[in-house]
Steps between C-alpha positions, in 0.01 A plus 500: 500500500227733497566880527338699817448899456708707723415840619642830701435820566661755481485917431504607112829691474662219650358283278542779199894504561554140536320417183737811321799262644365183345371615215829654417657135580216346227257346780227589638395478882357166502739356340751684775294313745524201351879517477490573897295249628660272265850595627418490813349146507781346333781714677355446840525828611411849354741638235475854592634686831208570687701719755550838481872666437499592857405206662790332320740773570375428866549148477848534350591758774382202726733261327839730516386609881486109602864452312633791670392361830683164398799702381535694864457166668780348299699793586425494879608149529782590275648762734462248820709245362734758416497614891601138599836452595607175383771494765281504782301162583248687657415706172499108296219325712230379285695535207605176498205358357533693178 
């Protein structure tokens, strides 16, 4: 397959410290391109976190917020069937289809 050229900009001391990261790793930054896009294509999706350490703190604060809710519901319904009197009939409608 032929080979296409590539290209992005982007500001010199980014570009400065990146290559001091992959030079120290013996490649340079084409070849760091190359191993992205080629990573990417065969991985199906992007092999680096694109998200910031606060979005995914946010996120997992999202995640333990929604299993708190489903923790308090569990509770709630836990502490109604604990109200029921199980001598009373009136307390046992609907039950019965448990």
């Amino acid at each position: 397959m032929p080979a296409v050229q590539v290209s992005a900009r982007i500001d010199s001391e980014t570009k400065l410290r990146a290559q001091e990261v992959f030079e120290r790793q013996g490649i340079d930054i084409p070849t760091a391109i190359k191993i992205l896009i080629t990573k990417t294509a065969n991985e199906q999706e992007v092999p680096i976190s694109l998200s910031s350490p606060r979005a995914q703190k946010s996120q997992a604060r999202s995640e333990v917020e929604r299993e708190i809710g489903k923790l308090l519901e569990a509770k709630r319904a836990i502490e109604e069937i604990h109200k029921i009197d199980f001598s009373n009939e009136e307390d046992l409608e609907g039950w019965d289809e448990w």
